[in-house]
C-alpha positions as CSV (number, residue, x, y, z in Angstrom):
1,X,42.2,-11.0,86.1
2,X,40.1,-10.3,88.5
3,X,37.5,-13.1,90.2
4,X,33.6,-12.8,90.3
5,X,33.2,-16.0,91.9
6,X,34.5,-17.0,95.3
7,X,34.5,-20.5,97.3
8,X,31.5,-21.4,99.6
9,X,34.1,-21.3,103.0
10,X,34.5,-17.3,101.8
11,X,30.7,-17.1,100.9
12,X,29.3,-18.5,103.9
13,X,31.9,-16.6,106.1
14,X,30.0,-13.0,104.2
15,X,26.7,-13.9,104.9
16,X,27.9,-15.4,108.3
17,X,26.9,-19.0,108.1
18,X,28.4,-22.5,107.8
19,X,29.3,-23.3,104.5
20,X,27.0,-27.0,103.8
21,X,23.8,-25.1,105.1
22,X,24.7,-21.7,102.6
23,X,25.1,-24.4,99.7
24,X,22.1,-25.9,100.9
25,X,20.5,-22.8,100.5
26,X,21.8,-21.8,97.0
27,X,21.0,-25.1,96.0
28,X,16.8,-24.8,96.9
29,X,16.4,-21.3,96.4
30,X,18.5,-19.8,93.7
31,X,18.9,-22.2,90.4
32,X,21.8,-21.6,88.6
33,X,23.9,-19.2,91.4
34,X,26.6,-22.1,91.9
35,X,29.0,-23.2,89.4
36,X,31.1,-26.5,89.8
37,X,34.4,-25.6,88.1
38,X,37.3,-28.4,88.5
39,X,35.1,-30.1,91.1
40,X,34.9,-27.1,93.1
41,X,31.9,-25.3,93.7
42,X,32.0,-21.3,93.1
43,X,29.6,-18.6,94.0
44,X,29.0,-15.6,92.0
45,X,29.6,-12.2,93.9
46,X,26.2,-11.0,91.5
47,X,24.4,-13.9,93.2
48,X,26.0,-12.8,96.7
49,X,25.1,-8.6,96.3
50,X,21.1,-10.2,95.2
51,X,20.7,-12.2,98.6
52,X,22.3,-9.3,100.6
53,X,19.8,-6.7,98.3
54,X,23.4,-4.8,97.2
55,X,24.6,-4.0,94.4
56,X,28.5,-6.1,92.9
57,X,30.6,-3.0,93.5
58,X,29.4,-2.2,97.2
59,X,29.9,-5.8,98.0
60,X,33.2,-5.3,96.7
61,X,33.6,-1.8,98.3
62,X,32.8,-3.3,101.9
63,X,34.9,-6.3,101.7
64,X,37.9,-4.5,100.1
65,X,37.4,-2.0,103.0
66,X,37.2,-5.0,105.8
67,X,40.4,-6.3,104.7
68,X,42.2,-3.6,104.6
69,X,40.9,-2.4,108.6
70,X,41.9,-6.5,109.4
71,X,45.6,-5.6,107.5
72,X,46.2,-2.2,109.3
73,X,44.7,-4.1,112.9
74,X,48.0,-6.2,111.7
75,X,50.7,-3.6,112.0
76,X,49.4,-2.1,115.5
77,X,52.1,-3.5,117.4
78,X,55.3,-3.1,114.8
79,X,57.7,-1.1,115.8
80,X,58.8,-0.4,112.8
81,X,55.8,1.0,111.5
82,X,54.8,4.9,111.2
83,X,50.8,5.3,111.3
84,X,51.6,8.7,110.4
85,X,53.3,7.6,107.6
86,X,51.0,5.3,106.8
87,X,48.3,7.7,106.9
88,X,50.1,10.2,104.4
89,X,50.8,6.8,101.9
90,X,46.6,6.0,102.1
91,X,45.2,9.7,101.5
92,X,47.8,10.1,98.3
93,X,46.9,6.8,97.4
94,X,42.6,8.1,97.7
95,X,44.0,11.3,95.8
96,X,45.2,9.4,93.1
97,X,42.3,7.2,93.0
């Protein structure tokens, strides 16, 4: 199942700052955009596209596309992997898609 709601460390870290002032901020500004689930708090990735004025799926888009740039940063140095290869696996995989 897939999550619409991530932890404040993740949320703060998207709209680059520390996570007590971004809670802070939720808290004042936007009633009802933080859930407490298991003594947790959670924020809702439609609450996260509003404040950045995006929509849920371009949020999603961009950081699905961030992590996988961080992951292929990852393999620069293996020897054992083929960027060419790699490149043919990613272009069927956008085909398919």
């Amino acid at each position: 199942m897939v999550q619409l709601t991530v932890d404040p460390q993740t949320s703060s870290e998207i709209m680059g700052a520390d996570p007590e002032s971004f809670l802070n901020f939720l808290h004042q500004s936007q009633s009802g955009s933080v859930i407490k689930l298991n003594n947790n708090w959670r924020v809702s990735i439609f609450t996260l596209a509003e404040i950045l004025n995006t929509t849920p799926a371009t949020l999603l888009d961009t950081l699905e596309d961030y992590e996988l740039g961080r992951l292929i940063e990852s393999v620069d140095d293996d020897d054992f992997f083929d960027a060419d290869e790699g490149q043919k696996i990613y272009q069927q995989y956008l085909a398919e898609a």
